[in-house]
ROSE-430192 format. One record per residue (C-alpha): residue number from 1; x negated, y, z negated; residue in three letters; chain. Coordinates in nm, 3 decimals, always signed. Each point is the difference from the previous one (the first is absolute). Last residue first. Example, Ala and Ser with C-alpha at 12.3 -4.5 7.8 and 13.67 -1.06 7.14 Angstrom:
residues 2
REC_k_px_py_pz_r_c
REC_2_-1.367_-0.106_-0.714_SER_A
REC_1_+0.137_-0.344_-0.066_ALA_A
//
This chain:
residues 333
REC_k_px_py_pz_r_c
REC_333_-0.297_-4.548_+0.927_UNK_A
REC_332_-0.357_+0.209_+0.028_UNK_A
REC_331_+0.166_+0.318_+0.119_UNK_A
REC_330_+0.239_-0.040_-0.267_UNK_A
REC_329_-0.207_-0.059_-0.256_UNK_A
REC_328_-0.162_+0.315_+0.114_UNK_A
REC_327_+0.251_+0.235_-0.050_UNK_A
REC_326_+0.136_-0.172_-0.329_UNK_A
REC_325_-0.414_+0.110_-0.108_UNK_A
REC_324_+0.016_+0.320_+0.131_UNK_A
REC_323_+0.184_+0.231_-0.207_UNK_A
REC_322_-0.141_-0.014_-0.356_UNK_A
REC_321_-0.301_+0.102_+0.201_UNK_A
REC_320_+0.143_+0.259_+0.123_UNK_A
REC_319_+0.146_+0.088_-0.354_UNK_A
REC_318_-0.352_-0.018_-0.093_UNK_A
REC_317_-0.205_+0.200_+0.230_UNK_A
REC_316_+0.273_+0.228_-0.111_UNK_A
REC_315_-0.082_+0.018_-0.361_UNK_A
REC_314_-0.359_-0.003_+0.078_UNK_A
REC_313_+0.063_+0.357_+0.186_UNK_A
REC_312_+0.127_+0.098_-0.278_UNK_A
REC_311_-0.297_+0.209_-0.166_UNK_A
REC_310_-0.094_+0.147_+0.397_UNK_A
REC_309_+0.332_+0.112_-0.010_UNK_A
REC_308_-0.024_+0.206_-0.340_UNK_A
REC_307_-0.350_+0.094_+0.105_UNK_A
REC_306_+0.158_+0.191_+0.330_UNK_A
REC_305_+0.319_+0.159_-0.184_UNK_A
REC_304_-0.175_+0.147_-0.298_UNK_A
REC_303_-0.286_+0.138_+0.234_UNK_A
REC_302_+0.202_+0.137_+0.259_UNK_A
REC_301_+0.332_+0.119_-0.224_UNK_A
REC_300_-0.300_+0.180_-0.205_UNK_A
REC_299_-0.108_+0.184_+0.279_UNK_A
REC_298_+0.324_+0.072_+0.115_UNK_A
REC_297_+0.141_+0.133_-0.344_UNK_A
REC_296_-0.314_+0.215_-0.033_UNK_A
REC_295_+0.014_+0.144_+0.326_UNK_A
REC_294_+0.421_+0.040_-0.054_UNK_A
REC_293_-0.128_+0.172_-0.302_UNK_A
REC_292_-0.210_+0.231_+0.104_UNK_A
REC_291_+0.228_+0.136_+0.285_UNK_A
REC_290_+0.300_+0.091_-0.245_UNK_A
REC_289_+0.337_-0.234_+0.029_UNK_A
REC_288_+0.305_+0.131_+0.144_UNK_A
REC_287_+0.002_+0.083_+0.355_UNK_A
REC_286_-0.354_-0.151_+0.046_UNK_A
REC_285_+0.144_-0.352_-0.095_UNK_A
REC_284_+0.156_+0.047_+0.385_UNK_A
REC_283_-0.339_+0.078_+0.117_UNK_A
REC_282_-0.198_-0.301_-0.139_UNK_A
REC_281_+0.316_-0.213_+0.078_UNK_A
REC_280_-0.069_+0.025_+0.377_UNK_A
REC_279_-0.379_-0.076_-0.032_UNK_A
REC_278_+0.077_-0.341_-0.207_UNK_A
REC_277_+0.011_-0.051_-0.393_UNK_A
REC_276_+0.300_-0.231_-0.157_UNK_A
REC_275_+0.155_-0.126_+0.259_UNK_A
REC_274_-0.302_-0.115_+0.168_UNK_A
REC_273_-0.224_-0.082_-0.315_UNK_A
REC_272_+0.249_-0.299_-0.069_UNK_A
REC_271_+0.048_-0.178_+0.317_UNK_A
REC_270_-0.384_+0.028_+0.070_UNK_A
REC_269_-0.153_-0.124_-0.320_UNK_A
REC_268_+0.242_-0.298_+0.047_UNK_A
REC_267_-0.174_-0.046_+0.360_UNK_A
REC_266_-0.320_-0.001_-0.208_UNK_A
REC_265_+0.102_-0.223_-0.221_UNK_A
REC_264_+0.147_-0.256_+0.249_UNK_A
REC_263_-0.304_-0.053_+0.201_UNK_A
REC_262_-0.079_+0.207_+0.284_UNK_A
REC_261_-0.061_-0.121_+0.370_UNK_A
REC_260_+0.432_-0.087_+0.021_UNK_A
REC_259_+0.015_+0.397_+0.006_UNK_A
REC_258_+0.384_-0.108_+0.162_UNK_A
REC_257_+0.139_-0.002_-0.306_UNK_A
REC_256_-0.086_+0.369_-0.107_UNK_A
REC_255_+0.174_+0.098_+0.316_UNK_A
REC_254_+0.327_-0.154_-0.095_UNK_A
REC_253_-0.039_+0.122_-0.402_UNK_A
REC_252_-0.038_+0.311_+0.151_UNK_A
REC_251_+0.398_+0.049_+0.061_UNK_A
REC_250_+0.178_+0.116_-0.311_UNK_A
REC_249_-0.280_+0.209_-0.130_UNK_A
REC_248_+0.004_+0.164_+0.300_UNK_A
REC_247_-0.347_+0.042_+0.173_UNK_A
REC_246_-0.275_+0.267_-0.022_UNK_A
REC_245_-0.250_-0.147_+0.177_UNK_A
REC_244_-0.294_+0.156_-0.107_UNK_A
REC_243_+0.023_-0.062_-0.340_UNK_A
REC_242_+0.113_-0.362_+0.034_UNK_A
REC_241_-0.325_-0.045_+0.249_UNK_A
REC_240_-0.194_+0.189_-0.326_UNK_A
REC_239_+0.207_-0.244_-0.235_UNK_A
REC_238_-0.128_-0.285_+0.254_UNK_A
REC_237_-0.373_+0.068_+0.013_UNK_A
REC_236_-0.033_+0.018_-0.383_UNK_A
REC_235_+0.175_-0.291_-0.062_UNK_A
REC_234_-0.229_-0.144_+0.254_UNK_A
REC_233_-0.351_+0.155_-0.140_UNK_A
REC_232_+0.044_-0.131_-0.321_UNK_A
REC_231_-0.002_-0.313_+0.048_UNK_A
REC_230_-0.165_-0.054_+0.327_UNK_A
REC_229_+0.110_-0.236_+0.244_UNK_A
REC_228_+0.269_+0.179_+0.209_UNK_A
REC_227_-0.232_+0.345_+0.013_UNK_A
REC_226_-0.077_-0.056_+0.374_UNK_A
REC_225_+0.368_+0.014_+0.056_UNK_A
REC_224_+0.046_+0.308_-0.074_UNK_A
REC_223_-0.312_+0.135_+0.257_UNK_A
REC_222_+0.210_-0.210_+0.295_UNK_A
REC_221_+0.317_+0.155_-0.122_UNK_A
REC_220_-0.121_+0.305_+0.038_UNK_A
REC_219_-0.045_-0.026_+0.361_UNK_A
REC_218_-0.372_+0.028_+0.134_UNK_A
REC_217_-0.004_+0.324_+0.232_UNK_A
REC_216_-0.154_+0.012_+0.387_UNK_A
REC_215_+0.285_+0.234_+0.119_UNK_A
REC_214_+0.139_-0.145_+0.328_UNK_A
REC_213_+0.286_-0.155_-0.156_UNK_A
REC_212_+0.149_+0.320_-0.132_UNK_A
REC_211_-0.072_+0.069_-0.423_UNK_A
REC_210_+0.248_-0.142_-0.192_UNK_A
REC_209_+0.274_+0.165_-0.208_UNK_A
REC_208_-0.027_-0.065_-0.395_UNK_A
REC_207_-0.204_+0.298_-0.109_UNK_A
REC_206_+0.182_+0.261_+0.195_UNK_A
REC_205_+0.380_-0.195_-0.060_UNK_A
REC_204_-0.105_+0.011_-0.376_UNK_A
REC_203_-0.077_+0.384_+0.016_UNK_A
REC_202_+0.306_+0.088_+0.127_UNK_A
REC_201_+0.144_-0.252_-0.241_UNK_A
REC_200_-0.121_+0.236_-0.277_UNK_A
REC_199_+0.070_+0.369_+0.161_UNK_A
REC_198_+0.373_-0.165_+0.110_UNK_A
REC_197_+0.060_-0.057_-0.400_UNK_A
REC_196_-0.144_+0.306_-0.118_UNK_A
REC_195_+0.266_+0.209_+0.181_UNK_A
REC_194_+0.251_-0.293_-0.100_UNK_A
REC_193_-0.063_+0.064_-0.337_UNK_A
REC_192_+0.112_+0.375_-0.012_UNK_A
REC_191_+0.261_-0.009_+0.283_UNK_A
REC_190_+0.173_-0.299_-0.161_UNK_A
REC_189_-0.023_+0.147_-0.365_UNK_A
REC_188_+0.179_+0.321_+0.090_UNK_A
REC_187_+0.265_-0.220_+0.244_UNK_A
REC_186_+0.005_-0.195_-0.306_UNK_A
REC_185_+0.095_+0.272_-0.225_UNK_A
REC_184_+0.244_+0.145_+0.290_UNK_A
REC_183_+0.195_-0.349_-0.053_UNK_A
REC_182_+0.013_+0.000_-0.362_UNK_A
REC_181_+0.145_+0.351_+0.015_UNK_A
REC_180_+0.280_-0.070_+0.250_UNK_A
REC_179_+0.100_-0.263_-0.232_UNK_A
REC_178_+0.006_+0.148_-0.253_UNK_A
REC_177_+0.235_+0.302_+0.119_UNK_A
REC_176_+0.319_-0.124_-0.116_UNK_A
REC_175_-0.145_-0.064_-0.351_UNK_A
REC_174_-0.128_+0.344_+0.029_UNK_A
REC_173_+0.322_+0.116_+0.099_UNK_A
REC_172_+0.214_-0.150_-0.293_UNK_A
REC_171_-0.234_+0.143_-0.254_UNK_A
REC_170_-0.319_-0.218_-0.146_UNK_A
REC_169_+0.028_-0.111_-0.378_UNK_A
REC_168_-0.225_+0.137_-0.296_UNK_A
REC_167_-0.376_-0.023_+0.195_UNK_A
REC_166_-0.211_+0.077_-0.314_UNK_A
REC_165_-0.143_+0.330_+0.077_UNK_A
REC_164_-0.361_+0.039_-0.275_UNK_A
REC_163_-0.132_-0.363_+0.022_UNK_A
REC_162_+0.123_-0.133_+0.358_UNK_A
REC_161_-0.116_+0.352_+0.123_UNK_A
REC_160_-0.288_-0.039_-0.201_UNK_A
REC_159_-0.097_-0.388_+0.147_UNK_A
REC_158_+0.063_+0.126_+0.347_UNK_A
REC_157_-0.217_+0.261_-0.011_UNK_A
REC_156_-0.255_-0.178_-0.167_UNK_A
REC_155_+0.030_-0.267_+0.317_UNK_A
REC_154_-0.018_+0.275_+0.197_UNK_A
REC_153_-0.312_+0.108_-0.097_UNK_A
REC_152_-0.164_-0.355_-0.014_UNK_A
REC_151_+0.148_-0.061_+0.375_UNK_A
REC_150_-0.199_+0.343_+0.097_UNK_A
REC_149_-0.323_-0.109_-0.151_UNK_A
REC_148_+0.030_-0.341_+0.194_UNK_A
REC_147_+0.048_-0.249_-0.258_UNK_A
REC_146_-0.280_-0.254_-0.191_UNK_A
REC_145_-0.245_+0.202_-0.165_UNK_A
REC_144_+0.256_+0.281_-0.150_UNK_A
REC_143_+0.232_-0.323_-0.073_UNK_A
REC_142_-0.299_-0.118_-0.281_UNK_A
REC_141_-0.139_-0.311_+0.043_UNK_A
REC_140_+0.026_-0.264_-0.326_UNK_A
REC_139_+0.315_-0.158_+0.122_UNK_A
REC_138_-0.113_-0.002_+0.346_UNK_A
REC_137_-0.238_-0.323_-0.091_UNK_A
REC_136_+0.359_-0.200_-0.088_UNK_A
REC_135_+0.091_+0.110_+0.342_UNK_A
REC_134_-0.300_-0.093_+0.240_UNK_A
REC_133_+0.044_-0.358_-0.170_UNK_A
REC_132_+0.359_-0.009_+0.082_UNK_A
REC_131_-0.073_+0.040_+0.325_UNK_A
REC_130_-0.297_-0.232_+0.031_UNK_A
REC_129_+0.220_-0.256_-0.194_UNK_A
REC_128_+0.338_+0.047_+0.245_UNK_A
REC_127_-0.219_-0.030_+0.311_UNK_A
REC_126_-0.177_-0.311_-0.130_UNK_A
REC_125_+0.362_-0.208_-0.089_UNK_A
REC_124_+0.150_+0.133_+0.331_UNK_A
REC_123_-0.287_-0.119_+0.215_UNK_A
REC_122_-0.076_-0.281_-0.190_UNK_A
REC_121_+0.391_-0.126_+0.052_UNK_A
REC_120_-0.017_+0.064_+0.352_UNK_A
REC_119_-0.309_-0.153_+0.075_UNK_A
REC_118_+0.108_-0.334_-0.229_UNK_A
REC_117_+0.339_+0.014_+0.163_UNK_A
REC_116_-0.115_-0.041_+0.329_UNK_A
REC_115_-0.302_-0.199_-0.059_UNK_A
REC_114_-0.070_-0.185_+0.357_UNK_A
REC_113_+0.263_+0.247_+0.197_UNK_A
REC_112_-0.067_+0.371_-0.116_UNK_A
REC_111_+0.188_+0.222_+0.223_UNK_A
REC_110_+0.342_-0.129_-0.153_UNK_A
REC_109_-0.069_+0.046_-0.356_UNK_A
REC_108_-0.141_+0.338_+0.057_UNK_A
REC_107_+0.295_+0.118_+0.166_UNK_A
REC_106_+0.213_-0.120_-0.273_UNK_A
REC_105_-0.220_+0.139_-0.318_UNK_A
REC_104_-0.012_+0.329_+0.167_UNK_A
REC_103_+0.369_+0.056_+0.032_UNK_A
REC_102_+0.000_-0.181_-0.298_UNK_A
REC_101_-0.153_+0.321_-0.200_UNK_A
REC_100_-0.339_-0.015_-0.196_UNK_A
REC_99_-0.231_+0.092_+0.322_UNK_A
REC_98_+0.157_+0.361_+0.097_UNK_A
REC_97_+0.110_+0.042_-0.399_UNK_A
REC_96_-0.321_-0.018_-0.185_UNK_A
REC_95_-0.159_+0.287_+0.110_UNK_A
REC_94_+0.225_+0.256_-0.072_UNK_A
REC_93_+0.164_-0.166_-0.230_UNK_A
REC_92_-0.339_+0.035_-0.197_UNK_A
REC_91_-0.047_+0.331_+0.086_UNK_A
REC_90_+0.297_+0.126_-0.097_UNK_A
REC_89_-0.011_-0.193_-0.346_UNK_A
REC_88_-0.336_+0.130_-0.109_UNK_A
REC_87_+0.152_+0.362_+0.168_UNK_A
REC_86_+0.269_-0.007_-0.283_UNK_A
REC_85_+0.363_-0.007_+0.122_UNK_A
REC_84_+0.141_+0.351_-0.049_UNK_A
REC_83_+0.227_+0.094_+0.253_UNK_A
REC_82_-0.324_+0.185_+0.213_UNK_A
REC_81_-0.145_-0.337_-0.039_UNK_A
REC_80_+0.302_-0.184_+0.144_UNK_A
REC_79_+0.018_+0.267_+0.280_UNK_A
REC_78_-0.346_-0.020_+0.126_UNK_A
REC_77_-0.026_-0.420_-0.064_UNK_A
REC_76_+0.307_-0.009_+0.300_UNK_A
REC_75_-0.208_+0.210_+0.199_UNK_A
REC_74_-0.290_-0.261_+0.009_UNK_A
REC_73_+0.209_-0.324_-0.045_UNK_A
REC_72_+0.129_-0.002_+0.397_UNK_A
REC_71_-0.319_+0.010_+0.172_UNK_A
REC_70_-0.111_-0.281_-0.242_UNK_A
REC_69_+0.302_-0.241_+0.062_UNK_A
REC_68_+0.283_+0.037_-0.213_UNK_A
REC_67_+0.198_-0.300_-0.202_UNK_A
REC_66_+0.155_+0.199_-0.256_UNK_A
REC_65_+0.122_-0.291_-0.249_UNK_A
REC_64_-0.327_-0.196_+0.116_UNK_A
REC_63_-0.187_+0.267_-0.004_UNK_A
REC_62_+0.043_+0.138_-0.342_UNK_A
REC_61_-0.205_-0.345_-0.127_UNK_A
REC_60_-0.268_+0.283_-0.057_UNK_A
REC_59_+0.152_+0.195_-0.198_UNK_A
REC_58_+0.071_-0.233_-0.271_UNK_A
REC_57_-0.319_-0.055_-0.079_UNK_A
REC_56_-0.082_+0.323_+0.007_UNK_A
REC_55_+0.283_+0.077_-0.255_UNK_A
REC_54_-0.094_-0.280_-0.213_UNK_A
REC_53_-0.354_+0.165_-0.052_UNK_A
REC_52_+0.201_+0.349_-0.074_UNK_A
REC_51_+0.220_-0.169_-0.285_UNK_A
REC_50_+0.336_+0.256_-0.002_UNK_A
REC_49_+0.106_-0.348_+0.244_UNK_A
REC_48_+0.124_+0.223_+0.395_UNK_A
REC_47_+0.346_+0.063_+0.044_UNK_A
REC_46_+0.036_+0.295_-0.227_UNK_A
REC_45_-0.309_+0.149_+0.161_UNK_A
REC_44_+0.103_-0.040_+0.363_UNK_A
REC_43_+0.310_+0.218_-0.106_UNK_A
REC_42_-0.181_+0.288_-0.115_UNK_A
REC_41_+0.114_+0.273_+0.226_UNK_A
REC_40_+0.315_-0.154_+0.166_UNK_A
REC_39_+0.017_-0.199_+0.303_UNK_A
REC_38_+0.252_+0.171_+0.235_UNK_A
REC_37_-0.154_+0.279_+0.200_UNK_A
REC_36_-0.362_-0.115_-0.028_UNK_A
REC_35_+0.060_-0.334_+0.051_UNK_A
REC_34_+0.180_+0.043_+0.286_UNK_A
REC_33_-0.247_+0.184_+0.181_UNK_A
REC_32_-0.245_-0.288_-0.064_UNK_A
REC_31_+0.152_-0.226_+0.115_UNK_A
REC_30_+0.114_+0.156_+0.340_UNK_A
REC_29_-0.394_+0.095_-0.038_UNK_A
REC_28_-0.042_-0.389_+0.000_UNK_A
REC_27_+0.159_-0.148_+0.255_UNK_A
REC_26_-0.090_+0.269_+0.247_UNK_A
REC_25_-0.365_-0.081_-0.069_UNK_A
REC_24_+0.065_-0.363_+0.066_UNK_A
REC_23_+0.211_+0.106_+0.338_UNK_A
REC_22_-0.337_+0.162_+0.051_UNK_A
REC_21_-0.232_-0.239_-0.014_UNK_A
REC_20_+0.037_-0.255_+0.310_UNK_A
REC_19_+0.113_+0.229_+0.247_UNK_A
REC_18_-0.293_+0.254_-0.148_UNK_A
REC_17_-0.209_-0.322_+0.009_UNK_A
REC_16_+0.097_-0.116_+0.351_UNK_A
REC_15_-0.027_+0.353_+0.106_UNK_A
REC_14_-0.360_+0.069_-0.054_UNK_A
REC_13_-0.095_-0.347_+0.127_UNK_A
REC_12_+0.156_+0.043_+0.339_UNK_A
REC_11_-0.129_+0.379_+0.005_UNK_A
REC_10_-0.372_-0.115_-0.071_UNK_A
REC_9_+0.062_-0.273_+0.262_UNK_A
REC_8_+0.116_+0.250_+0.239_UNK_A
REC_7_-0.277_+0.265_-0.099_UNK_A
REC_6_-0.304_-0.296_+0.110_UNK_A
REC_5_+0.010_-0.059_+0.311_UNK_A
REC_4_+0.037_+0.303_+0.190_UNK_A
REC_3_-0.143_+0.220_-0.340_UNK_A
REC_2_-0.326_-0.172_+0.131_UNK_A
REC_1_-0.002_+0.064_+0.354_UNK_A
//
C-alpha cells in the first residue's frame, strides 16, 4: 500500500529535521531565558548608537558576536524586544544573523570549491544589505503593524513597569533563585516555539518525501531544473526549492553546491532566501510577528532577493572568468 512505502520515509525525514533543529531551538530559549532574568530593561538601548539608521546597521553584524542559526534567533528576538530593542533592529538581527555569522561563512567556504571565498563573501555581504534594508524601511512602520497583538501588550507592560517600579536591587533569595527562573522561562519559551516548530518541519518532511516508485510522478528536481536558463525564472525556482526545504543555515550551502545546472546567482538567491524565509520559519515568526506582516516581509524578501541576484549575476560570470585563464594555461602547458 501507499502508507507501506511511503510513512517510513516521511518518519526518516521528520526526524532528521527535529534531530537536526531542535538542539538549535534548545540553544536559543536557554538564551532567551537568560536574558530575561539577567539583562536589564533597557540595556540593548544603551548599547545600541542614539542614531536609529546606525542602530540597524549595527544590528545586523549581531551575528557574528551571537553566531545563531535561524531556529535559534527567533526566541532570542522575543526577549530582546520585550527588553526594549526596537523591532527595526529585531528584525534585522533577525535576519541577518543565520547568514552574517562565520559559522556560515566557513561552511560556505568549503562547499563552494571554484569561488570559495567569492560565494561566501557574496553571501554574507548580500544577506547583511537585504537585512539591513528591511530595517531602515521598519523605521517608518509602526510596532502595532509589526508585533503580534499580544507581544505589543506586553511590551507596554514591560515598558510601565520599567517606568513606574524601577528594579532598586534584588534580595538575597531572588538572586539565589535566578537561575531557577531563567531556566523555567525557557522551558516557557521551549514549549511555545517548539509547538510551532514540529507543525513547520511536519509539513517540510510532507512536501519533501517522495512519492513510492510505482507512482508515475516527475521529481521536482526535474521541473527545477527546467528553469536553469531563464533569468528570472531560476532565482525564482531555487528560493521556492530553499522554501521548501527548510535547511540549516549552517549546512545548505552543501546542497546549494551541488545545483551545478544553475548559475551562481541563482544558487546565491538560494543561500540567502533559505535562512531568511522557509515553511519552518513562517511558523516560528508566527510567535511574535502579526500574519500580515510576515506576508509582506516574504513577499518583499522574494522580489528584493531574486532581482538583487539576477543584478550580480555579471559579477560572478566574472570572478569565474577571472578564474579560468591560470586553469587553462595549465591544461595547455
Amino acid at each position: 500500500m501507499f502508507l507501506d512505502t511511503w510513512l517510513p520515509d516521511f518518519s526518516f525525514l521528520f526526524l532528521s529535521i527535529l534531530v537536526e533543529g531542535a538542539p538549535f531551538i534548545l540553544l536559543g530559549t536557554i538564551i532567551s531565558g537568560f536574558i530575561d532574568v539577567y539583562l536589564p530593561s533597557g540595556a540593548i538601548d544603551r548599547l545600541l548608537p542614539r542614531n536609529r539608521g546606525l542602530a540597524v546597521l549595527m544590528s545586523g553584524m549581531l551575528g557574528i558576536i551571537f553566531p545563531v542559526c535561524e531556529c535559534a534567533v527567533v526566541p532570542v528576538i522575543r526577549r530582546l524586544v520585550k527588553k526594549g530593542l526596537p523591532p527595526a533592529c529585531a528584525i534585522t538581527y533577525m535576519l541577518a544573523a543565520p547568514i552574517v555569522n562565520p559559522v556560515t561563512f566557513l561552511s560556505t567556504y568549503s562547499a563552494f570549491k571554484k569561488i570559495p571565498l567569492e560565494m561566501a563573501g557574496s553571501r554574507l555581504l548580500f544577506g547583511y544589505v537585504i537585512a539591513v534594508i528591511v530595517g531602515l524601511i521598519l523605521l517608518r512602520v509602526g510596532v502595532g503593524r509589526i508585533l503580534k497583538p499580544r507581544i505589543v501588550g506586553e511590551l507596554r507592560e514591560a515598558e510601565s513597569s520599567h517606568d513606574h517600579h524601577p528594579d532598586h536591587g534584588s534580595t538575597l533569595l531572588e538572586k539565589k533563585n535566578r537561575l531557577i527562573m531563567a531556566l523555567r522561562a525557557a522551558m516557557r519559551d521551549f514549549v511555545d516555539v517548539g509547538i510551532y516548530f514540529v507543525i513547520g518541519i511536519t509539513i517540510v518532511a510532507i512536501v519533501n518525501t517522495p512519492p513510492p516508485v510505482d507512482q508515475q510522478t516527475i521529481p521536482l528536481r526535474d521541473y527545477i531544473d527546467g528553469t536553469a536558463e531563464s533569468i528570472w525564472g531560476a532565482p525564482a525556482a531555487l528560493m521556492g526549492l530553499s522554501f521548501l526545504l527548510s535547511l540549516c543555515s549552517t549546512s545548505d550551502a552543501f546542497i546549494a553546491a551541488t545545483l551545478d545546472t544553475f548559475s551562481n546567482g541563482p544558487r546565491l538567491a538560494f543561500l540567502v532566501f533559505g535562512p531568511m524565509m522557509d515553511v519552518k520559519l513562517l511558523f516560528l515568526y508566527s510567535t511574535i510577528l502579526s500574519r500580515k506582516f510576515i506576508l509582506i516581509l516574504a513577499a518583499g524578501l522574494f522580489i528584493g532577493i531574486g532581482t538583487l541576484s539576477v543584478l550580480l549575476e555579471p559579477i560572478f560570470e566574472g570572478f569565474e572568468r577571472n578564474k579560468a585563464p591560470p586553469f587553462s594555461q595549465g591544461i595547455q602547458e
